[in-house]
TITOR-674625 format. One line per 3 residues: number of its first residue (from 1); their letters; for each residue x, y, z of C-alpha. Coordinates in nm, 3 decimals. Example, Ala and Ser with C-alpha at 12.3 -4.5 7.8 and 13.67 -1.06 7.14 Angstrom:
2
1) as) 1.230/-0.450/0.780  1.367/-0.106/0.714
This chain:
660
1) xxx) -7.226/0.423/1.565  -6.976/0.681/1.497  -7.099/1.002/1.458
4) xxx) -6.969/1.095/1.153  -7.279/0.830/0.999  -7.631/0.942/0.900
7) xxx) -7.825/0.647/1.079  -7.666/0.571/1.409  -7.750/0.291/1.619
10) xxx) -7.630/0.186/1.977  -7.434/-0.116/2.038  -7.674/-0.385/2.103
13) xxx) -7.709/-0.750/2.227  -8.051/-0.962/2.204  -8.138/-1.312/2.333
16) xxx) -8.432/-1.477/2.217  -8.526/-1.155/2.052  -8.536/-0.960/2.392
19) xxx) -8.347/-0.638/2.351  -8.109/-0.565/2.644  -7.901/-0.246/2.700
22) xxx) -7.528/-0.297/2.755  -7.261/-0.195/3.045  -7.046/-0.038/2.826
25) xxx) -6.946/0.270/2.648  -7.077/0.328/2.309  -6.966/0.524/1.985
28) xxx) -6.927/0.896/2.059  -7.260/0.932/1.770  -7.567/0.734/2.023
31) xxx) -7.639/0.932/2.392  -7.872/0.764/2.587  -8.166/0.963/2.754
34) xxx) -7.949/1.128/3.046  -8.042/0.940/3.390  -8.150/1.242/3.610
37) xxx) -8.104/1.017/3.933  -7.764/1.118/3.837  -7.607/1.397/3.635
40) xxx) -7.202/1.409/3.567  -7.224/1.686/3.798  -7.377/1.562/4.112
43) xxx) -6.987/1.308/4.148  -6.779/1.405/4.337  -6.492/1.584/4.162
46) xxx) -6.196/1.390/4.431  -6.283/1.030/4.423  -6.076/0.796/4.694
49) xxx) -5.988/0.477/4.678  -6.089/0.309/5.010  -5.862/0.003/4.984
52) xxx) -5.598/0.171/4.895  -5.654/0.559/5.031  -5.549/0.658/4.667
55) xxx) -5.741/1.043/4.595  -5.833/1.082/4.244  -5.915/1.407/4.044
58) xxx) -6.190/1.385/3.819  -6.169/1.566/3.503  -6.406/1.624/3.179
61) xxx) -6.639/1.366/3.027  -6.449/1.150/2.732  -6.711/0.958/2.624
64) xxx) -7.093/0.790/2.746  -7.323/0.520/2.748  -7.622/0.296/2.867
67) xxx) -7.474/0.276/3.200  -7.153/0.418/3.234  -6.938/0.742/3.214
70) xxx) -6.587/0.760/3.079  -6.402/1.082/3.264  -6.027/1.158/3.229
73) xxx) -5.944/1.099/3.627  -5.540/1.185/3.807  -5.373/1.039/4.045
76) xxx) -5.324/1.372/4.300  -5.015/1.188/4.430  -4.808/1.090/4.113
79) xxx) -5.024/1.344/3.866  -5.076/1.026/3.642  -5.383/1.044/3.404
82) xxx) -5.625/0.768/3.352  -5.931/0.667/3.138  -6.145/0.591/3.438
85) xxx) -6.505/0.415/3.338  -6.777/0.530/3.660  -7.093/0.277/3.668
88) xxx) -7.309/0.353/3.927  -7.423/0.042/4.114  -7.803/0.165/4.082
91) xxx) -7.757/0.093/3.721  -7.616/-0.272/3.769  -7.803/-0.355/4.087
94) xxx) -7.942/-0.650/3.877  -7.736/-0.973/3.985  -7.677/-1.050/3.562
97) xxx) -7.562/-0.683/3.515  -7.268/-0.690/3.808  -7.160/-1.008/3.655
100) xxx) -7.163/-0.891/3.335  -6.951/-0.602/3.476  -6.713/-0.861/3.654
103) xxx) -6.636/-1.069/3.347  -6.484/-0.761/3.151  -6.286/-0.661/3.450
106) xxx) -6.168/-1.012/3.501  -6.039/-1.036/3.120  -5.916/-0.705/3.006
109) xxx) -5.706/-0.732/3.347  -5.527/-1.067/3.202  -5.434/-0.861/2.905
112) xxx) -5.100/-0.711/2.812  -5.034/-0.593/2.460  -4.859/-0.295/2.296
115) xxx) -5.200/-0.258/2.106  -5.444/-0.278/2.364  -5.571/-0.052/2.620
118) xxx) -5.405/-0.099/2.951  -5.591/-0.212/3.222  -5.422/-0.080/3.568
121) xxx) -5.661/-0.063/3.862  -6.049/-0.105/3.940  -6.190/-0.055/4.286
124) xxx) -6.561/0.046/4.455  -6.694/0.283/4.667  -7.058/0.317/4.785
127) xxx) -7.203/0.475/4.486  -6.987/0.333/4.190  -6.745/0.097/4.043
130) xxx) -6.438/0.262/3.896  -6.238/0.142/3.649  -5.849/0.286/3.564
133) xxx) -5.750/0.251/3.206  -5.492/0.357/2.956  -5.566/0.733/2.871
136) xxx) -5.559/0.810/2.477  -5.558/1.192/2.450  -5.605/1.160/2.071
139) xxx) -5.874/0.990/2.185  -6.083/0.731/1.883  -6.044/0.689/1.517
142) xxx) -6.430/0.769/1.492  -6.322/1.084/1.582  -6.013/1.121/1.389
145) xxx) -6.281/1.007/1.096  -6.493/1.264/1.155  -6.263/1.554/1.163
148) xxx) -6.070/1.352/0.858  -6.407/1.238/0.670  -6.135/1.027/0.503
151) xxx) -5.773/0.851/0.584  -5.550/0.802/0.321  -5.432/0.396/0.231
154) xxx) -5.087/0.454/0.417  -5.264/0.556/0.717  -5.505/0.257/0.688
157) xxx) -5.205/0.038/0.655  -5.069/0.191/0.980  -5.367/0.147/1.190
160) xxx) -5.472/-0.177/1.037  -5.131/-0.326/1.099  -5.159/-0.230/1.495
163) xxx) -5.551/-0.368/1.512  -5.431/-0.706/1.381  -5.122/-0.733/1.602
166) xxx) -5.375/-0.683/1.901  -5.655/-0.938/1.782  -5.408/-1.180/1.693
169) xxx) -5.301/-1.177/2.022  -5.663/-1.216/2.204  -5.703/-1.521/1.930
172) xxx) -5.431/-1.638/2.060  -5.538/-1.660/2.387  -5.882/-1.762/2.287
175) xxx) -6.040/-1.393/2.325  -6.326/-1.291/2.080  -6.365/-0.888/2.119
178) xxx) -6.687/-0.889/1.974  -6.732/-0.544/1.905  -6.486/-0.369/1.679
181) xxx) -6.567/-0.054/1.539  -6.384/0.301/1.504  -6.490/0.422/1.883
184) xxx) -6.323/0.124/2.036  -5.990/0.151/1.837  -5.795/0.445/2.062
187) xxx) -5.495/0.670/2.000  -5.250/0.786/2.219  -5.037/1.072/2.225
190) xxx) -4.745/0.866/2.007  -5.009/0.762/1.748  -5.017/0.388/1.817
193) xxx) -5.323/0.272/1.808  -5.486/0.084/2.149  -5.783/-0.167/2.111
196) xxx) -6.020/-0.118/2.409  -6.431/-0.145/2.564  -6.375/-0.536/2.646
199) xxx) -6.736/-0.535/2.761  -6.874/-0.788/2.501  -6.540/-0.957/2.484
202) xxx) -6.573/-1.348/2.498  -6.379/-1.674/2.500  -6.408/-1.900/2.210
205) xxx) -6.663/-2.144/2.222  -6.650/-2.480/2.013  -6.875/-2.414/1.740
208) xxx) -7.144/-2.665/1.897  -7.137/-2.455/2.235  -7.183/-2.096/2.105
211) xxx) -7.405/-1.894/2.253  -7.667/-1.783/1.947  -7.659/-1.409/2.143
214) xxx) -7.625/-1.150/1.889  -7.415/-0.844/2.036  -7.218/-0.623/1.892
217) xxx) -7.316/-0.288/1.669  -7.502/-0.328/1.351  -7.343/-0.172/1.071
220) xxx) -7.040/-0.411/1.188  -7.245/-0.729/1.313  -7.157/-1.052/1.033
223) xxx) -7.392/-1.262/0.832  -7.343/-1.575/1.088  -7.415/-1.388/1.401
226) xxx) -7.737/-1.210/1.235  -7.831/-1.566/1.174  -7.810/-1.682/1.516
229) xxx) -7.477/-1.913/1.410  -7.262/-1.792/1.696  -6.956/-1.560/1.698
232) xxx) -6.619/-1.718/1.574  -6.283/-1.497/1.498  -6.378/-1.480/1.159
235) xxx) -6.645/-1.211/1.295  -6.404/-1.004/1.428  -6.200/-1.055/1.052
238) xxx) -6.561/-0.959/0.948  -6.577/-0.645/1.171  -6.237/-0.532/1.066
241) xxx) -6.355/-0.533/0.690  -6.590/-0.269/0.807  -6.338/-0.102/0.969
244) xxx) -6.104/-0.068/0.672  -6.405/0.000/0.457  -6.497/0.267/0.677
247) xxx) -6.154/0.447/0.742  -6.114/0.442/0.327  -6.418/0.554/0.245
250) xxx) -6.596/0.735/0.525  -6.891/0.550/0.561  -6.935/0.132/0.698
253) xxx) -7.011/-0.100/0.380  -7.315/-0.166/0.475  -7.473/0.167/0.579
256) xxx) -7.883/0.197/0.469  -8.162/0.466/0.637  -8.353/0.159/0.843
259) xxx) -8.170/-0.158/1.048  -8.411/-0.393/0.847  -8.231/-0.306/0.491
262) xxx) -7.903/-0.298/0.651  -7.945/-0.630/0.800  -8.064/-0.779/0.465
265) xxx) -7.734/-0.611/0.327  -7.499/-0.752/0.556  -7.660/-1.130/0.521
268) xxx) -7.669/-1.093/0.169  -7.300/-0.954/0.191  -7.393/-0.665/-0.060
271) xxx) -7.206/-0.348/-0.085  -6.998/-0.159/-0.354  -6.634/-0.087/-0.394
274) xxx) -6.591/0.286/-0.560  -6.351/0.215/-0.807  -6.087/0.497/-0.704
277) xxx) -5.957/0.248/-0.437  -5.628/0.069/-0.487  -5.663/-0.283/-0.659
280) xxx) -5.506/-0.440/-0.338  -5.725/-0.252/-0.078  -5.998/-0.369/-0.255
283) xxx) -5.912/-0.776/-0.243  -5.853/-0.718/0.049  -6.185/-0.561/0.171
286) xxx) -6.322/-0.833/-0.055  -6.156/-1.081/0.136  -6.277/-0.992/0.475
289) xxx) -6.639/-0.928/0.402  -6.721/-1.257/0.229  -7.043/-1.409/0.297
292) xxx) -6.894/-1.754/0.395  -6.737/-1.715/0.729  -6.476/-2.008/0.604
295) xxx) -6.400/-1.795/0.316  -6.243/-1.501/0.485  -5.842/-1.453/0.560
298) xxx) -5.684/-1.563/0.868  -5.485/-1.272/1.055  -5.149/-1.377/0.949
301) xxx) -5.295/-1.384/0.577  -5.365/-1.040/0.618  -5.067/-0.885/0.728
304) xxx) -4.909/-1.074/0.436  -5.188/-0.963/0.161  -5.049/-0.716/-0.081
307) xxx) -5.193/-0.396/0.055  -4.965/-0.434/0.355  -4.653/-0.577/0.162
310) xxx) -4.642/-0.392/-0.157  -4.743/-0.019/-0.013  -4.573/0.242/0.159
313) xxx) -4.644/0.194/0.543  -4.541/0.469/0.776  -4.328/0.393/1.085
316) xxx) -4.524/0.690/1.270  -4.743/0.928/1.220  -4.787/1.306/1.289
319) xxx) -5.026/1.430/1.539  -5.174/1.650/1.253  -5.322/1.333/1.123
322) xxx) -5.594/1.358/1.352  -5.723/1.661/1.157  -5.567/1.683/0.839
325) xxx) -5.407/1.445/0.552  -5.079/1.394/0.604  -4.858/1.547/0.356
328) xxx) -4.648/1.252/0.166  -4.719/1.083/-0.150  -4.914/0.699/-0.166
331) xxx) -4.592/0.666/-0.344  -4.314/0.798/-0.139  -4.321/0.943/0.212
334) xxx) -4.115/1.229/0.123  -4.243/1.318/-0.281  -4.476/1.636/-0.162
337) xxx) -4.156/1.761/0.070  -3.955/1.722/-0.196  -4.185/1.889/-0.461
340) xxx) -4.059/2.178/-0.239  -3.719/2.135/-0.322  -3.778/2.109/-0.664
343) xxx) -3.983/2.413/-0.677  -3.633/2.568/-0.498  -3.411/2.445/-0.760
346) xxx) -3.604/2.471/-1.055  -3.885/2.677/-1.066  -4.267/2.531/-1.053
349) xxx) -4.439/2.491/-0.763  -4.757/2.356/-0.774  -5.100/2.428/-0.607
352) xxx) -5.133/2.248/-0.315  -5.448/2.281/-0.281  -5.504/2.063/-0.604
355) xxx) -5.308/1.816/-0.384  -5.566/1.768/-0.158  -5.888/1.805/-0.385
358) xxx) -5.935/1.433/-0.396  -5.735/1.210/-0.178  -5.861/0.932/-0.284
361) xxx) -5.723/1.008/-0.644  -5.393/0.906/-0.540  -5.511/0.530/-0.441
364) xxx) -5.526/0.537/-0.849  -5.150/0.620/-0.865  -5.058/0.414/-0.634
367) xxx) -5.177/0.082/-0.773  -4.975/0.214/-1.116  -4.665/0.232/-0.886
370) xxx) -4.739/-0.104/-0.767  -4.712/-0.256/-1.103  -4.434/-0.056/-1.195
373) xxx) -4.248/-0.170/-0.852  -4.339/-0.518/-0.937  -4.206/-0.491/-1.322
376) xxx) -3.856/-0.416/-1.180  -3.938/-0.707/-0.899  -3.937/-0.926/-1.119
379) xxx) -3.621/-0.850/-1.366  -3.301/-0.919/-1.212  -3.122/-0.532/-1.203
382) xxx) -2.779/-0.407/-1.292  -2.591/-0.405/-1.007  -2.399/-0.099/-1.066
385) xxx) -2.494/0.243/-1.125  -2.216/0.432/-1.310  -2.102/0.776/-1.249
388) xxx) -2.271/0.893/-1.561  -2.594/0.834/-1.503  -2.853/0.992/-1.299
391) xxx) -3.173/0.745/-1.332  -3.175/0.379/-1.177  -3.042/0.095/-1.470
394) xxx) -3.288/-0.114/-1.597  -3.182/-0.430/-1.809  -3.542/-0.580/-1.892
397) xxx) -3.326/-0.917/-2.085  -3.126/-1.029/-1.812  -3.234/-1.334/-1.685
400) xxx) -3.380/-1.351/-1.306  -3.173/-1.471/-1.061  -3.210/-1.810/-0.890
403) xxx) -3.249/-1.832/-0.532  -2.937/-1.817/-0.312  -2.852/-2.082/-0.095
406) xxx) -2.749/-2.074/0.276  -2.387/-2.030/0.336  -2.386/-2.347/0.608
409) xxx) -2.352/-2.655/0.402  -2.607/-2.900/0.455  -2.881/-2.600/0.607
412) xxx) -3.174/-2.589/0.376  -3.210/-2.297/0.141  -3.378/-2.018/0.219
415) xxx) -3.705/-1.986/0.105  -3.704/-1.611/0.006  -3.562/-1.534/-0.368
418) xxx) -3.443/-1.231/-0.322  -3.516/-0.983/-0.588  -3.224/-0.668/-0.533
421) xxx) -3.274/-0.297/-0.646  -2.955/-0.150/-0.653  -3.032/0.212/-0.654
424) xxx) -2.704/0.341/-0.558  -2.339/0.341/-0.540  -2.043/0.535/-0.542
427) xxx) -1.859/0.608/-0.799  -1.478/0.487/-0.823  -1.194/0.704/-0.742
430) xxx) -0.946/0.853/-1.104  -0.609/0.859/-1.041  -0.583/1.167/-1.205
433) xxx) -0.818/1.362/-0.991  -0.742/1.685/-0.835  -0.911/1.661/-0.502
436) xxx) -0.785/1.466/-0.152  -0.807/1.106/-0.229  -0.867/0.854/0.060
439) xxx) -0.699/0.537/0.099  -1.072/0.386/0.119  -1.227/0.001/0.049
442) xxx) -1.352/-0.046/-0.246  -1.733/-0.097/-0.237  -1.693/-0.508/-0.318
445) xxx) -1.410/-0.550/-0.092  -1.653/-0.386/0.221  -1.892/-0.675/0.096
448) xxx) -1.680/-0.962/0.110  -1.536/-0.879/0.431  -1.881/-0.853/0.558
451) xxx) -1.974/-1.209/0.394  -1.678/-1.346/0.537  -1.726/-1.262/0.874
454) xxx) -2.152/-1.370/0.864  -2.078/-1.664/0.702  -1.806/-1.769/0.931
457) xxx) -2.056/-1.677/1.233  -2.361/-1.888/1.061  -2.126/-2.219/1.022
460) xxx) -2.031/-2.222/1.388  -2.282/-2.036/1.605  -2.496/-2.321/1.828
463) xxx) -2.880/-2.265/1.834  -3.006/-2.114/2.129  -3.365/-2.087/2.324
466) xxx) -3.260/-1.706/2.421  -3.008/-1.410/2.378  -2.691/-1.378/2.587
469) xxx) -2.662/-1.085/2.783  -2.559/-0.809/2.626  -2.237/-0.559/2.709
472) xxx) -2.188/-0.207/2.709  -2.058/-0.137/2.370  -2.173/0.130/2.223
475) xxx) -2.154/0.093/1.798  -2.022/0.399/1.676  -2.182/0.519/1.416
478) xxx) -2.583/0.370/1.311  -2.879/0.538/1.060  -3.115/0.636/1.273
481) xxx) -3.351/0.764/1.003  -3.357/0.726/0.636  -3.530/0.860/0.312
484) xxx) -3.567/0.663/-0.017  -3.630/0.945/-0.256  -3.436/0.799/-0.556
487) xxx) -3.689/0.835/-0.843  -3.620/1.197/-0.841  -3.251/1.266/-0.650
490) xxx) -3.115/0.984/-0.418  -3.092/0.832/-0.097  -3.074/1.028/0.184
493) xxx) -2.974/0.910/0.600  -2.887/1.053/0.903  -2.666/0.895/1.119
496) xxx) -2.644/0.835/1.494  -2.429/1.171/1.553  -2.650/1.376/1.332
499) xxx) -2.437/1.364/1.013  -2.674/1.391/0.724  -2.573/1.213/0.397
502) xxx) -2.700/1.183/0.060  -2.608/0.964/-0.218  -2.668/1.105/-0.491
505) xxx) -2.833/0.916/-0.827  -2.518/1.010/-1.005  -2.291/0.852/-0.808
508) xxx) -2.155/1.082/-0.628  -2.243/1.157/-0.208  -2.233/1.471/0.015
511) xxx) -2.243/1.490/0.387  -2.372/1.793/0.615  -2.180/1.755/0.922
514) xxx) -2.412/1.764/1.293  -2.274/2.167/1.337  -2.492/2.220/0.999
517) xxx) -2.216/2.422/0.852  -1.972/2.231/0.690  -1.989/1.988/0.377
520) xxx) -1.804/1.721/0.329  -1.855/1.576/-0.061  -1.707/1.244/-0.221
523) xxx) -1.763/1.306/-0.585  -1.644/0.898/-0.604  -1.472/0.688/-0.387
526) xxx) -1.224/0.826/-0.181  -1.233/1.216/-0.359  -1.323/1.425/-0.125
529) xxx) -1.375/1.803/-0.101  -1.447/1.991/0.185  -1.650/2.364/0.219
532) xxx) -1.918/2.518/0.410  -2.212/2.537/0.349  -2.278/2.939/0.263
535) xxx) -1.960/2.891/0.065  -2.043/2.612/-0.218  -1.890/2.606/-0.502
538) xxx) -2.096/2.693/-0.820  -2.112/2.306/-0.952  -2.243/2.227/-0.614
541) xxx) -2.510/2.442/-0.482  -2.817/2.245/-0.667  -2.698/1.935/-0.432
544) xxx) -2.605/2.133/-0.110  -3.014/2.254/-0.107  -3.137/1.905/-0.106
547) xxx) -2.914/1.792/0.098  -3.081/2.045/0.355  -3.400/1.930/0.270
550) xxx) -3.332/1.600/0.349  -3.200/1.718/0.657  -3.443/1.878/0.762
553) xxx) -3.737/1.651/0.633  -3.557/1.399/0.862  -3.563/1.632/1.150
556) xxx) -3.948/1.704/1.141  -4.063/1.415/1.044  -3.892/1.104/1.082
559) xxx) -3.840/0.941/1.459  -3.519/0.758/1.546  -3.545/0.364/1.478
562) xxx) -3.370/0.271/1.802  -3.323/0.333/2.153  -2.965/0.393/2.120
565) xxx) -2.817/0.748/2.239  -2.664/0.918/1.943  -2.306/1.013/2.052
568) xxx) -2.136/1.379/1.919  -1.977/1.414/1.667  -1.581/1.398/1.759
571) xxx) -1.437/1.156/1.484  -1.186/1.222/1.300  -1.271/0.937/1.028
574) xxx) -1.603/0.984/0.858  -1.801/0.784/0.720  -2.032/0.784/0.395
577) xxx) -2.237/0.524/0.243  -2.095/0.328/-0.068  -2.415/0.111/-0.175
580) xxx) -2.747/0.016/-0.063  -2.937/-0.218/-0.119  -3.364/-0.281/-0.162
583) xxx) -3.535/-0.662/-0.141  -3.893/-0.627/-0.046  -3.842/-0.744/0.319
586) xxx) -3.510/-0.552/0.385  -3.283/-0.273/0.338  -2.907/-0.311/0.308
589) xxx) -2.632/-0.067/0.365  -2.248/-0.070/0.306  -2.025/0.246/0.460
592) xxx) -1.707/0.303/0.361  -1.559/0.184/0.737  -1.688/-0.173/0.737
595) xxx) -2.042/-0.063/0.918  -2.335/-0.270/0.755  -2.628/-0.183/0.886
598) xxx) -2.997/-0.415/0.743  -3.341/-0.259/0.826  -3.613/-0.461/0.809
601) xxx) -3.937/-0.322/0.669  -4.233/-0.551/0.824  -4.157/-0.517/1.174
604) xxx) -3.874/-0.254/1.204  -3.573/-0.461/1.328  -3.248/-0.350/1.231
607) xxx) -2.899/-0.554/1.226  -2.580/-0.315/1.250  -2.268/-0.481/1.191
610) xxx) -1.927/-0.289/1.288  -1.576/-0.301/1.438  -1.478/-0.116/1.766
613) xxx) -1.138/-0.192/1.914  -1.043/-0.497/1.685  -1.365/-0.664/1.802
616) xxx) -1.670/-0.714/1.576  -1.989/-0.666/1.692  -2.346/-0.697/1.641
619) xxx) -2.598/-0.484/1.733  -2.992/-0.610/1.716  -3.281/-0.362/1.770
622) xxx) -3.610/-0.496/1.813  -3.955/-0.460/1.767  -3.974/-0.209/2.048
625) xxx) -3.646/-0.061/1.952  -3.479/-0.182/2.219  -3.108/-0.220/2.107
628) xxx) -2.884/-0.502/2.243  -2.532/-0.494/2.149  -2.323/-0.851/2.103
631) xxx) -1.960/-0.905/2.102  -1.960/-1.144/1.774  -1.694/-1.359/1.940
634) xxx) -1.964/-1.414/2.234  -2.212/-1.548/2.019  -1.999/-1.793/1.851
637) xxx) -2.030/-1.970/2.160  -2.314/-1.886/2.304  -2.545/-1.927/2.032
640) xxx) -2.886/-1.685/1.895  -3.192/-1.735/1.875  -3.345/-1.862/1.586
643) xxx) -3.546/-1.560/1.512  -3.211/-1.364/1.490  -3.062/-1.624/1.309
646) xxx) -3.307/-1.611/1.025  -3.232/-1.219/0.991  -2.819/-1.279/0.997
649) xxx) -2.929/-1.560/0.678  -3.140/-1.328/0.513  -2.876/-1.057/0.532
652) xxx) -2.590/-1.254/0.397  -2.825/-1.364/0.106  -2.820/-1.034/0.021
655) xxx) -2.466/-0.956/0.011  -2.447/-1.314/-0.181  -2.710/-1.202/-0.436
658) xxx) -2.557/-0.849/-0.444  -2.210/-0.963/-0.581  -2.393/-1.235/-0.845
């Protein structure tokens, strides 16, 4: 078990109530007696591969077990690290034990996931088997755990998203892991999590063929393999309860001073909740850890539950995760940056100490921002915030809006209502103001042009099994990163060449150009004024600091959402955002040029629309954020794919529901 637990107990399997040792490594928390036939120090420190002549360097001990080593190993010719796993073959000279050992090298090899543990090379020599995996410098959540002692729920929703992305792809192919706990869920030096240790890992049996072994680690093991019943995926849903439970609160669910009481625990399903977790974390939990294998949530109803879908999720995190909480709110990512600025402008500052007394005080807060979110949800909102106001518009009588239908006649509706939040626009433009005015679009007239143009594209695009090729355009001008901090001052972005904009809750918007000097703000539509930055006027100066904020919260702590290189900033023309636009599966934006840009939250695709040259095109990033750009006129006749087709309907539903 990990070793931030009281009790620990090695991963075990039985059969017919013999206990067996297993090949594999365990939690950093159990070491086995050391072997003295062999110490870490009698192997040879350059390893060769004698197939392929390869020389290996081998490196300090990551982690140990029953019968095998894990050492960080390099390639001496490329300078590539591994995860290599060293079994001597005097500890699997039993014919049961080397096939045991084949098995997991057979199906971890098969396997290719952004979530799980690569598996890149294995080969022999006389004295042991190696095995060449992924290398996760940040190495296990165990022992992010026990440097943490707790992870906050966005972090939880981070890591929980990437586990179930990786076992819903080994269900998919039929793969049970069998033994999920925090030492076998890795971190690399981006954050993502890896899945990995496929040494119990199984294929699914019918339920009348499973083998009655139980295997796996005990504080994670589920009622129906205690009872001899056979593992099914819903032990691995089980096991990923336990997981949750664990990363929340510190300690597994089930957690007692002898195995006997924690076995009677886990058949009898019996645990408590603390009461300062979130209402959705703990259905969730709930859901996972019922007694009644048949009763627990399939992976796709997971990802779907509430705790995922109704709470702030972080696209990355910060290596400083792995030793201390992260410093945004449950709330908002950027609140406890921006307390900063506030303490700037107006005086304040609170002890940040106080911040940090009891994390899992904010879980509290959070579930009263989920209610509040869901108030506004489910009231249809003003669409326009004036000039004169600096909070969002509320009108709690107006009646909800009815679902909008599909702009192809005869395609079936769309099944989302969409619920907007309009939390910001720009003002209009008086004829009797003193400062440049632009010949600019008006905010509804960007809209309809958009709308025009999707809906024209919808009626007449064919359906297609896959994407043309792509060209070489690049789209001028993209948000690469953005910050929703609107409850307190606005919306901020940063665009592709570094521009840095903010619109403001009172309707007015202010850009800091990519030299970081000069200011460029629209106090309504096409009024502009123009200064530096060290030379602000008076009216201006509260603004011009958070702008910088937001710039430079961006900067530190925000990654770019697409592969795309950002271009410098030469244009003449610039661009600023009029509205944009909040569902709960999207984000819209409208600039001022025509760009419309939709970010979508569950899996991070983005659709830019824009103009270059007379032609329209269409950008798509993907879940990898891998960018392909479209000339529009090329997909009217060579058709999408129906994934990107649903995302072009959902985005012109917004615009549709946007000018109801």
């Amino acid at each position: 078990m990990e070793t931030l637990m009281n009790t620990s107990y090695p991963t075990i399997t039985t059969h017919n109530d013999k206990m067996c040792e297993l090949n594999k490594i365990s939690e950093q928390g159990w070491k086995k007696p050391e072997d003295n036939s062999r110490t870490g120090t009698e192997y040879s420190r350059i390893i060769t591969d004698p197939n392929t002549g390869k020389c290996y360097c081998r490196g300090k001990v990551l982690g140990k077990g029953g019968f095998a080593k894990c050492y960080e190993m390099t390639d001496l010719s490329s300078s590539k690290v591994y995860a290599a796993k060293i079994i001597p073959h005097s500890r699997v000279s039993k014919p049961h034990q080397r096939e045991k050992i084949n098995r997991e090298i057979d199906l971890h090899r098969t396997l290719s996931h952004k979530h799980i543990v690569h598996f890149y090379h294995h080969f022999e020599d006389k004295d042991n088997i190696y095995i060449l995996l992924e290398y996760c410098s940040r190495r296990s959540l165990a022992h992010i755990l026990k440097a943490r002692k707790v992870l906050t729920e966005p972090e939880v929703r981070y890591y929980l998203k990437q586990t179930v992305s990786a076992l819903k792809y080994l269900h998919d192919l039929e793969i049970l892991h069998r033994d999920l706990k925090l030492g076998n869920l890795f971190v690399n030096d981006s954050m993502e999590l890896k899945v990995g240790d496929f040494g119990l890992a199984a294929k699914l049996e019918p339920v009348s063929n499973r083998r009655k072994t139980i295997c796996g680690t005990p504080n994670y093991l589920s009622p129906e393999v205690l009872n001899k019943q056979g593992h099914g995926w819903e032990s691995d849903v089980w096991a990923l309860g336990c997981v949750m439970y664990t990363m929340l609160l510190g300690k597994p669910p089930f957690e007692t001073t002898n195995l006997k009481e924690t076995y009677r625990c886990i058949r009898e399903a019996h645990y408590t909740i603390p009461a300062s977790l979130s209402l959705p974390a703990k259905q969730l939990i709930s859901g996972m850890l019922a007694q009644n294998p048949v009763d627990r949530p399939h992976l796709d109803d997971i990802i779907r539950h509430e705790f995922f879908t109704q709470g702030f999720m972080p696209e990355t995190l910060p290596v400083s995760c792995c030793h201390s909480a992260p410093d945004f709110h449950i709330s908002s990512p950027a609140k406890s940056f921006f307390k900063k600025a506030a303490a700037a402008l107006f005086g304040g500052k609170k002890d940040k100490a106080k911040y940090y007394e009891n994390i899992n005080r904010l879980a509290k807060e959070e579930e009263d921002i989920f209610k509040l979110r869901q108030d506004f949800r489910k009231t249809a909102i003003s669409n326009q915030i004036t000039t004169h106001s600096s909070e969002e518009g509320g009108n709690p009588s107006a009646p909800t809006r009815k679902p909008v239908t599909q702009a192809t006649a005869g395609r079936p509706q769309t099944r989302d209502t969409i619920h907007l939040i309009v939390r910001g626009s720009l003002g209009s433009c008086s004829s009797s103001s003193s400062s440049e005015c632009l010949e600019d679009s008006t905010t509804g007239t960007v809209a309809e042009a958009v709308i025009s143009v999707l809906r024209g594209c919808l009626e007449h695009m064919p359906k297609a099994d896959s994407l043309p090729r792509g060209n070489g355009y690049n789209i001028l001008k993209w948000v690469t990163k953005w910050v929703d901090y609107s409850n307190k001052y606005g919306f901020g972005y940063q665009l592709s060449d570094n521009t840095v904009g903010v619109l403001f809750n009172n309707g007015t918007h202010m850009s800091l150009l990519s030299d970081k000097k000069t200011v460029h703000q629209y106090a309504a539509l096409g009024q502009r004024s123009v200064f530096s930055v060290i030379e602000a006027p008076e009216y201006a100066v509260a603004q011009v600091t958070i702008l910088k904020y937001f710039a430079h919260y961006m900067e530190e702590n925000l990654m770019d959402g697409g592969d795309m290189i950002s271009e410098p900033d030469t244009q003449k023309t610039r661009i600023y955002l009029l509205q944009w636009l909040k569902s709960d599966r999207a984000l819209l934006m409208l600039f001022n040029d025509g760009t419309f840009q939709v970010n979508f939250y569950h899996d991070h695709t983005k659709l830019i629309l824009c103009t270059q040259q007379d032609e329209y095109l269409l950008t798509y990033i993907n879940e990898e954020r891998t960018s392909t750009t479209f000339q529009l006129s090329m997909l009217l006749s060579a058709g999408c794919t129906a994934d990107l087709r649903s995302r072009l309907e959902y985005a012109l539903n917004m615009l549709l529901q946007r000018c109801n």
